[in-house]
N, C-alpha and C positions, 0 to 999 in steps of 0.2 A: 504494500500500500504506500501511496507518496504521499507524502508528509510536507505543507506547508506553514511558512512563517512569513512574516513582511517585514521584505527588510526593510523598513525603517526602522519600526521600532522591536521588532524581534518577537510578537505577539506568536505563537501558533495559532494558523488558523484551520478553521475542523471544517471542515470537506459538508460535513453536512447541517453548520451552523451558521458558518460564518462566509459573508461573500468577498471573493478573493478577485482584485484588479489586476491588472497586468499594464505596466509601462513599457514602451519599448522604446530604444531610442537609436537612432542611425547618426554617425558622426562623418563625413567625408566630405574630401576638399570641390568650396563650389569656385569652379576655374570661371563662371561668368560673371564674378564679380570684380574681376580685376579690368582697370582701363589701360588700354594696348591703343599704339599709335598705329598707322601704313606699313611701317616697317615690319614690325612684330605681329600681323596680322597674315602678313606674305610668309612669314616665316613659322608661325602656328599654319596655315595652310598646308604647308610643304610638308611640317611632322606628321599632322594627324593623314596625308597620304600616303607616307610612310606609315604609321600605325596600321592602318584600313588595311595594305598587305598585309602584315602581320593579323597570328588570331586575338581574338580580342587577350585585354587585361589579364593576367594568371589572378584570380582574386587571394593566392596567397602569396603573390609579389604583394598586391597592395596593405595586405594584412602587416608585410613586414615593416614595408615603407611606411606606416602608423596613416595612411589617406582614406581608410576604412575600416570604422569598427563599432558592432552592434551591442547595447545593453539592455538587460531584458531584468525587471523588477515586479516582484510580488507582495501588493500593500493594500492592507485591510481598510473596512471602509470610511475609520477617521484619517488616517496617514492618505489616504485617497481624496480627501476634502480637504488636506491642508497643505499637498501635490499641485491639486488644480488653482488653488489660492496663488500661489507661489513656484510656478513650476521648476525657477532655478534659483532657488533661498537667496533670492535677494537682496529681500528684509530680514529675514533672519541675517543673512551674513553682514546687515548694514547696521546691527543691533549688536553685533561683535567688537567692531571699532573700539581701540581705547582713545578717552579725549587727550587729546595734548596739553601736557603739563608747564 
């Protein structure tokens, strides 16, 4: 039988009490947010048809290269109400700050 908890707070949660979320989260580089002149755009042209021969991406070159990687979270359903509040503890982390002396 699988057995969970939330990580956040470390609750077990019972399969048949308690309702269990699931976060998942995708991390990888977005290349269209960079601004590229004439130059750099002939010459992204030229890579990605070199690439296009090639088969695509080994997806555990990029796992190595840290350009893609998945997280996956299991949180009960206050840690789930205080997730969607906050989804990257912003407040919480801005409530850490010590004041300057």
């Amino acid at each position: 039988m699988v057995h969970y908890t939330c990580d956040m707070c470390g609750k077990p949660l019972l399969p048949d009490e308690d309702i269990r979320y699931v976060v998942k989260i995708e991390v990888y580089t977005a290349c269209d947010a960079m601004e590229m002149d004439d130059d750099m755009d002939e010459e992204i042209e030229e890579m990605e048809e070199d690439e296009s021969e090639d088969d695509a991406a080994d997806p555990a070159e990029m796992l190595e290269n840290g350009e893609y990687k998945t997280f996956r979270f299991d949180l009960c359903t206050k840690c789930h109400e205080k997730y969607l509040q906050d989804p990257l503890f912003l407040k919480s982390w801005n409530r850490t700050r010590f004041s300057e002396n």
